[in-house]
Residue, then its C-alpha position, 0 to 999 in steps of 0.5 A: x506387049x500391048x500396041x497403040x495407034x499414035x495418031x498426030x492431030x493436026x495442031x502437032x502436025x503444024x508444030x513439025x512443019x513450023x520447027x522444020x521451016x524455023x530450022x531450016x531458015x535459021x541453021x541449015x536443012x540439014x539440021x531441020x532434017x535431023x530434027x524433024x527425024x528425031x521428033x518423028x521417031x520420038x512419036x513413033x515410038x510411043x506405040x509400045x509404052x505410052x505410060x513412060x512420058x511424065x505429066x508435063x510439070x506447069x499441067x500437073x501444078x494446076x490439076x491436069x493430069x491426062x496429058x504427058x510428055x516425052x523430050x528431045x530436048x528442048x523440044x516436048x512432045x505433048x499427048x495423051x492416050x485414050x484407050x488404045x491410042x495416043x493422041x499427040x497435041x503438041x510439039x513444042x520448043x520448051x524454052x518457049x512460054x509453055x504456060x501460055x502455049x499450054x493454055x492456048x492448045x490444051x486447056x480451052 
């Protein structure tokens, strides 16, 4: 079976820490642990068929089709894959406005 490289670049990497810090604050670090666990191993995973996530739906509406997403809900896991590497952009909260933060992060 065909292996990747996942690479988190460092805009994700910041998405971890700032759902970890929310959660923590929030509800407990018990539950930011969990989370952060789930999201990490989410990643982690794509090293063995990265073609499984979808095009994230508000991309594909307008064209942009070399981005996809995996999901432990609500949160979306946002990357592409270039060769032999996946390249994770975002991890975001989905009942956030995805269209402006899709904008902002991905479509410049």
């Amino acid at each position: 079976m065909k292996r990747y490289r996942v690479r988190i670049i460092e805009d994700a990497e910041h998405d971890l820490i700032d759902i970890y810090r929310y959660i923590a604050h929030h509800d407990s670090v018990e539950n930011a642990e969990y989370v952060l666990e789930q999201l990490e191993s989410l990643c982690s995973r794509l090293t063995e068929l990265p073609e499984r996530g979808h095009a994230p739906p508000k991309l594909d509406r307008i064209g942009v089709r070399n981005y996809r997403e995996v999901n432990f809900k609500p949160y979306r896991v946002i990357y592409e894959v270039i060769r032999q590497d996946v390249f994770i952009h975002c991890i975001l909260d989905g009942r956030r406005d995805m269209t402006t933060l899709l904008e902002r992060r991905l479509i410049r």
